[in-house]
C-alpha positions as CSV (number, residue, x, y, z in Angstrom):
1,X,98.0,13.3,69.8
2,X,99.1,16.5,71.3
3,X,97.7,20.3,70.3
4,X,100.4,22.4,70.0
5,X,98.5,25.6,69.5
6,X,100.4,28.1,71.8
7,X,103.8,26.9,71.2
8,X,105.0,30.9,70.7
9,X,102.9,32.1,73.6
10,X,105.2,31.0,77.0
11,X,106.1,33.5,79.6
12,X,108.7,33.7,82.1
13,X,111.4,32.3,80.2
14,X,109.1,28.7,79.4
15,X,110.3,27.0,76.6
16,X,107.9,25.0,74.2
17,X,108.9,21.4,73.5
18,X,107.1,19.5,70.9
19,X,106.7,16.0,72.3
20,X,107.4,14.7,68.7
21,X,110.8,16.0,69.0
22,X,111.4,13.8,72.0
23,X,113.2,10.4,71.4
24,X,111.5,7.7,70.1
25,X,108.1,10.1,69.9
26,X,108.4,11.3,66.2
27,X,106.8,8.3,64.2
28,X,104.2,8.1,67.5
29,X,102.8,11.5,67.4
30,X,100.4,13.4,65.9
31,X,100.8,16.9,66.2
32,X,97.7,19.1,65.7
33,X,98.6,23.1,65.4
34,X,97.0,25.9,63.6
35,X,97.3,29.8,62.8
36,X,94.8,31.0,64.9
37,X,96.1,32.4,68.1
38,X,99.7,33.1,67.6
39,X,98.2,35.6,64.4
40,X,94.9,36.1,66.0
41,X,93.0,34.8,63.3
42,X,90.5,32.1,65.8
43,X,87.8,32.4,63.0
44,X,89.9,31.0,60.2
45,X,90.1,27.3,61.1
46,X,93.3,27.2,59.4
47,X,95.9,24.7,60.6
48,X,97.6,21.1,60.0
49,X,98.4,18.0,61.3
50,X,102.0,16.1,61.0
51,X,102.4,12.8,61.9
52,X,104.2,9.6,60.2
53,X,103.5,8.9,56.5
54,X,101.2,6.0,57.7
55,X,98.8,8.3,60.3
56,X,98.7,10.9,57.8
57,X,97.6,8.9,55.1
58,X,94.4,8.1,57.4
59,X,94.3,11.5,58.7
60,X,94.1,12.8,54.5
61,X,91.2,10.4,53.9
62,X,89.3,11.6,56.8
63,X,89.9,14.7,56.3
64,X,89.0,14.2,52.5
65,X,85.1,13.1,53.6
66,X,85.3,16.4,56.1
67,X,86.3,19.3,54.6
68,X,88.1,20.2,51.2
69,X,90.4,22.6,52.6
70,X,90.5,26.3,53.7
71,X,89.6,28.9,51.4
72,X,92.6,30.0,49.0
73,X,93.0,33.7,50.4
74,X,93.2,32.0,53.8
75,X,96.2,29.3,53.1
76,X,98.4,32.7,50.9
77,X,97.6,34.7,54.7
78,X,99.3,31.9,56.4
79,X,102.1,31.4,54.1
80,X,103.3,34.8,55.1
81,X,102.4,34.9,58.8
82,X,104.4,31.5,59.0
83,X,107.3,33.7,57.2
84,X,107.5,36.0,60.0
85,X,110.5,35.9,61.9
86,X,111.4,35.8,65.7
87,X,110.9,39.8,66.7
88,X,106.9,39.0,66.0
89,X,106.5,36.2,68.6
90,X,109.0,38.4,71.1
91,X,106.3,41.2,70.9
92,X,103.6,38.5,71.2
93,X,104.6,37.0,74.1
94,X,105.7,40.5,75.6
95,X,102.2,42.1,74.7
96,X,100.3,38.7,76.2
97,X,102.6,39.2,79.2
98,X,102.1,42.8,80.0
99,X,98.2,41.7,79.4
100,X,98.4,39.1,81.5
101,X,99.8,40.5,84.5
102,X,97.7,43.6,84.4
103,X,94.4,41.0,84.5
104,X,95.8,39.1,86.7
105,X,96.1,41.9,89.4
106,X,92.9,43.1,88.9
107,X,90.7,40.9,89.0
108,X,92.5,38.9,92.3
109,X,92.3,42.9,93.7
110,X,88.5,42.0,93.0
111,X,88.3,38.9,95.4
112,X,88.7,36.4,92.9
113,X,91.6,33.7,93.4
114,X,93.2,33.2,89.9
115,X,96.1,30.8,88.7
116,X,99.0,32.4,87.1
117,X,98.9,30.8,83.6
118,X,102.8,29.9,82.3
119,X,101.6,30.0,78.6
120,X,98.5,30.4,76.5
121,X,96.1,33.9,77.1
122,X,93.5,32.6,79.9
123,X,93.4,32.7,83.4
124,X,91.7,30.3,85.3
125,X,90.5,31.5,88.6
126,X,88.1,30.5,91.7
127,X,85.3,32.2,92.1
128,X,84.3,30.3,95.8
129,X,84.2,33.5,97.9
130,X,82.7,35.3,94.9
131,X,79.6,32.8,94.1
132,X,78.6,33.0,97.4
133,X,78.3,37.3,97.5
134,X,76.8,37.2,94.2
135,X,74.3,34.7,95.8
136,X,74.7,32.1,92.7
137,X,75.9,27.8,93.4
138,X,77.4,27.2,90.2
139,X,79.7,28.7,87.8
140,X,77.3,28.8,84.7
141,X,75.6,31.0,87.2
142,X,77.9,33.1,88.5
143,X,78.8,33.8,84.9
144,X,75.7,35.3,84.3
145,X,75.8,37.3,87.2
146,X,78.9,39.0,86.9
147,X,77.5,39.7,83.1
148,X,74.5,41.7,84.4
149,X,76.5,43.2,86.9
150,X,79.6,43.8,85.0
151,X,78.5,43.2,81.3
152,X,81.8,41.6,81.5
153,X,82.1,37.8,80.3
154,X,84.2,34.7,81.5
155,X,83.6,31.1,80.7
156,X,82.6,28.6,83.1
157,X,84.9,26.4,84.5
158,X,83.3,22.9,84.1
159,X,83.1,23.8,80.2
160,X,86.8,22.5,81.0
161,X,86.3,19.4,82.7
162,X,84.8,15.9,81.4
163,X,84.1,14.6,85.1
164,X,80.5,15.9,86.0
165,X,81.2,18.4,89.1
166,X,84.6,19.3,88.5
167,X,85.1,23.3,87.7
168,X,81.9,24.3,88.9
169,X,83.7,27.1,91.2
170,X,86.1,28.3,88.5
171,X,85.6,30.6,85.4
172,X,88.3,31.3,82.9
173,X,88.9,35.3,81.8
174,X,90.9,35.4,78.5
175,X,93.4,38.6,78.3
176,X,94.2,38.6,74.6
177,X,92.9,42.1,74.4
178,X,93.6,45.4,73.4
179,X,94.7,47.7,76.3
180,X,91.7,49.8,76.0
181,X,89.5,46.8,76.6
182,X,91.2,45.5,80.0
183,X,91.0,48.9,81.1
184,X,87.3,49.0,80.4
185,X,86.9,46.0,82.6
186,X,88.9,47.1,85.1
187,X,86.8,50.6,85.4
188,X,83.6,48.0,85.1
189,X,84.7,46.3,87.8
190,X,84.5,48.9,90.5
191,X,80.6,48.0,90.1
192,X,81.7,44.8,92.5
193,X,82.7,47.1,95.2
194,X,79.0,48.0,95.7
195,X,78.4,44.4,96.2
């Protein structure tokens, strides 16, 4: 099973390869993908799954006792965003880049040690040096603390980890923001300089 979300959103000339399209992978696959980040529509929950004629007859009666489906408006919406052609996912990928980069820089400017992400719009960085000046031991706390201090949120790291301990020095800043936005955090973040 492989979630193929982010297949349009790859930087520095990354290519997206389905694994289905691999040999001998196709009738072994399921592929899970949806319309809400490439078209920035997370709150839609609209999206599919493709597999063999065999999974997906499984995958329809499950589904059946689930949900019925998404909301009419919602399926016509991703009929035509599915129609776009390849100058939207160019801009995309140039608009998540320029994004990225600029967050990127500030907030490793800022002390903390980020990972430069190759696809997707998050940035997973650790926040070792950080916890410690901020006077906080884990990242749920940390988080917290650079809200009051900053009002500016990132997700804890461990949120992305299923072995107890693991992440607990990382957060994860997304960058899928307008430009207005990253520039408000960057002028928020000058409160860390008093710190």
């Amino acid at each position: 099973m492989t979630d193929e979300i982010y297949e349009h959103i790859v930087y520095n000339g990354r290519k997206h390869v389905s694994i289905a399209s691999l040999e001998g992978m196709n009738e072994r696959t399921i592929t899970i993908n949806s319309i809400s980040k490439t078209y920035s529509v997370t709150g839609w929950r609209v999206g599919w799954a493709l597999a063999s004629k065999e999974i997906t007859a499984r995958i329809r009666k499950v589904h059946d006792f689930l949900t019925v489906g998404a909301p009419t408006p919602l399926q016509n919406a991703a009929v035509v965003a599915l129609s776009m052609d390849d100058g939207y996912y160019t801009k995309l990928c140039a608009r998540y880049l320029k994004a990225r980069d600029f967050l990127f820089q500030l907030i490793e400017t800022n002390g903390f040690k980020p990972y430069m992400p190759e696809g997707a719009y998050y940035i997973m960085t650790d926040v070792d040096d950080l916890m410690e000046k901020f006077g906080v031991g884990d990242d749920f706390s940390f988080s917290r603390k650079l809200i009051e201090i900053t009002k500016v949120a990132t997700v804890p790291g461990s949120s992305f980890y299923a072995t107890e301990g693991k992440g607990k020095n990382q957060v994860r800043f997304c960058f899928c923001k307008k430009d207005d936005t990253l520039k408000r955090v960057e002028e928020r973040f000058n409160l860390l300089k008093s710190i």
